[in-house]
N, C-alpha and C positions, 0 to 999 in steps of 0.2 A: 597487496596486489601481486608480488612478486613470489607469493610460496610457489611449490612446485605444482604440478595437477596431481591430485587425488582422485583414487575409481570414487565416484557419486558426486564429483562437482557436475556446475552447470556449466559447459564451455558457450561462449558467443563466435560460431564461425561470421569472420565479418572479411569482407574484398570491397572495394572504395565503389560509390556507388548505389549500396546494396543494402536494404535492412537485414542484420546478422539472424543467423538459422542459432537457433537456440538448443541443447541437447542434452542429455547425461552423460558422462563419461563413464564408460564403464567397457572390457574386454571381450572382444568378440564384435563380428560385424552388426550393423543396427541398421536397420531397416528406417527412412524420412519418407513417409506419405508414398506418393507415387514418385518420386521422382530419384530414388535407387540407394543402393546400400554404401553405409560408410563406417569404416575400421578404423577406430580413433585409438586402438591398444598403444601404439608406442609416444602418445603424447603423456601418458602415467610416468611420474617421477621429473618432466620438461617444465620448464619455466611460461608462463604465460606468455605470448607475445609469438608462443612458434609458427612457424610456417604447415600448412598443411595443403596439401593436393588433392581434389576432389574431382571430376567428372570432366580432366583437363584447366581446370581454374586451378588459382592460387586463393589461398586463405588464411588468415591469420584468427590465432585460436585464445578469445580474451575473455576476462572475468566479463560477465555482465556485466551493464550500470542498472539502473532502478527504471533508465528510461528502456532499455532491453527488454527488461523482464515485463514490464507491463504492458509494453509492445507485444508477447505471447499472447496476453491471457486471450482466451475463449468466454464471449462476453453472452450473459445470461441476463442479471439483470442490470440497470444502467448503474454504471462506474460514476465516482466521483473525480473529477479531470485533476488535471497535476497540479494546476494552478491553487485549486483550493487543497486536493490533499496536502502539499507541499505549506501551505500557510497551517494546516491544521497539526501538525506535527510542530509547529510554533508556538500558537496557543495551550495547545496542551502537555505543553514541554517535554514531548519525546526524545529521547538520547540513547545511547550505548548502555546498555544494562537497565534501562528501565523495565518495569513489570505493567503494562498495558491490557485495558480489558475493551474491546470495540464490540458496538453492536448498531444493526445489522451486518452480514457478513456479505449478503449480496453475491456480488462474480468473484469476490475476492482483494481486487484494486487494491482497495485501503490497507486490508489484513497484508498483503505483499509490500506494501508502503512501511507500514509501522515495523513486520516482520525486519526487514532491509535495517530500519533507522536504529531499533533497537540492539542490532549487533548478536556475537556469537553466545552472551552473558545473559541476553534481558529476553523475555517472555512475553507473548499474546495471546491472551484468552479473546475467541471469537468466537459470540453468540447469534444464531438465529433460532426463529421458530418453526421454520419450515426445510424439510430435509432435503429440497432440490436446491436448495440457495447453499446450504451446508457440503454438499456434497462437490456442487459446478466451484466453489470458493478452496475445499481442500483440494480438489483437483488442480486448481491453477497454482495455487503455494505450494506443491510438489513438484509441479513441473519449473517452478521458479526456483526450486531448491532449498526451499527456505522451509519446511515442513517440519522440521526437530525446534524451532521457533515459537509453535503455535499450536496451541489446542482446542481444537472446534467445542464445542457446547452448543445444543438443543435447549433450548429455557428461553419462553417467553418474556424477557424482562420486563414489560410493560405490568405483566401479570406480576409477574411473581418476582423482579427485582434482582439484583446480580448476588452469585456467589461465593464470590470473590473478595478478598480484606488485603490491607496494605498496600494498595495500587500505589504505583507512581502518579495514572492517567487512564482517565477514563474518554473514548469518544465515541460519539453516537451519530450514527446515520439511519434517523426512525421517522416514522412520518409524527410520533407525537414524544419527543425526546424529554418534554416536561413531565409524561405520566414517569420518568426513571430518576431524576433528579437527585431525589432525598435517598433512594437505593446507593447511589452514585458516590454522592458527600460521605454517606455510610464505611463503603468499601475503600475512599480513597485514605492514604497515609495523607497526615497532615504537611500543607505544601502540594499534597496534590491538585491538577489541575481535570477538567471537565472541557469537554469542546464539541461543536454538534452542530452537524449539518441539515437543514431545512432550505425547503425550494421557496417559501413565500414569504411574504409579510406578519400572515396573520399567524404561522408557526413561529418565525421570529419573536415577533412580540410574544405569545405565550411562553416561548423558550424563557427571554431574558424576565418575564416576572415572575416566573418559577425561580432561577435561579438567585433572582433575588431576596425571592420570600424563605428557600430553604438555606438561607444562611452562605452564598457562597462570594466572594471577596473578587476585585477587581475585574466584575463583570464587564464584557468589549462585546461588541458585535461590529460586522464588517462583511464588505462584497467585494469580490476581487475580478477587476475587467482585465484582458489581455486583449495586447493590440500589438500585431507586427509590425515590422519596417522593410519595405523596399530601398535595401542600399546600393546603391551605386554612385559613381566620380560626380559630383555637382547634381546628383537626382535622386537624394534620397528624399523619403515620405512616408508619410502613413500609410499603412494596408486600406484598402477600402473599406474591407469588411474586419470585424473583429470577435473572440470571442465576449460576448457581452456576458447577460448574468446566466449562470447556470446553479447557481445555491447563497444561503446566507450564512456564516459561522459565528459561530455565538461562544465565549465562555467563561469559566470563571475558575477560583482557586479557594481550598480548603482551608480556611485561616481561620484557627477556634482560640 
């Protein structure tokens, strides 16, 4: 967190308050939307954390977090929420230097999740079959800076299966993740792990008997609720409302 700024980081201009303005670093004034230009030349070679002056405000110029960056994206088709990306990246034991293959690509979300977890070392092959989800998905892992990361692929998996060998991890967000399974077990290195997002029951269950019929080891499935707290001196409590189910995650490991 503490190298210096490089031309083509992502800076987070953030001031208390405020969700941070996201941006590229790079020399010469830069044009944000409508609301006027900004010269960020002399923060190249500064430490993260400096001070910068904008339109009379003050602002402080920080690496992204993961919750930044996916605060950016520009949403196309529905994202998978944090709650479950963040367990998915558990089950399918993503890390620093791992090699990860995701399908569908969707707005991106997940491909910027795994991109993030996997670090400066490990790699993301993300496939879809349709070239507006391909295109809305590179676009936001650019602007999230994570784009040397990941490499898009067109290939229907469902059809035609992944092409890809030695995975660390394979995850899928498909509406029928069982027709890719046995592709899956195929490409992963042994020890690799499979993990897969479904909205219903009846995807669930064909997920986990797929997985269990092509051979894959310590099959889980699980649903993950979120529920605020209103805190305060002598009155804290439950949120009223909470996020309830939004998917189910299923998955397994490659133990031959």
């Amino acid at each position: 967190m503490g190298e210096p700024w490089v031309e083509g980081d992502t800076v987070a201009l953030k001031r208390t308050g405020e969700a941070p303005i996201l941006l590229r670093l790079a020399r010469g004034p830069q044009k944000l939307g409508n609301e006027g230009i900004l010269d960020l030349t002399e923060l190249i070679g500064r430490s993260p954390g400096s001070g910068v002056e904008w339109l009379g405000s003050q602002y402080r110029a920080l690496r992204p977090s993961l919750s930044d960056l996916l605060g950016s994206i520009r949403r196309g088709a529905q994202i998978v929420t944090a709650k479950d990306a963040a367990h998915l990246l558990f089950l399918a034991g993503v890390g620093p230097g791992a090699t990860v293959a995701e399908a569908g690509a969707g707005s991106g979300a997940l491909t910027i999740v795994l991109a993030y977890s996997v670090g400066p070392s490990g790699r993301v092959i993300s496939y879809d079959r349709r070239d507006d989800f391909l295109e809305a998905a590179r676009s936001n892992v650019r602007r999230a800076g994570l784009e040397a990361r990941v490499t898009f692929r067109k290939r229907d998996v469902a059809q035609e299966g992944l092409d890809a060998s030695e995975l660390s991890s394979v995850v899928l967000d498909l509406p029928e993740p069982w027709t890719v399974l046995a592709s899956a077990r195929s490409s992963l290195a042994p020890g690799g792990y499979v993990a897969t997002y479904t909205p219903t029951y009846n995807q669930l269950e064909r997920t986990v008997r797929a997985l269990r019929e092509v051979g894959f080891d310590e099959v889980h499935a699980v649903e993950l609720l979120e529920r605020g707290l209103h805190v305060g001196e002598g009155g804290t409590r439950p949120a009223f409302e909470m996020l309830g189910h939004t998917g189910f995650l299923a998955s397994g490991r490659k133990v031959d």
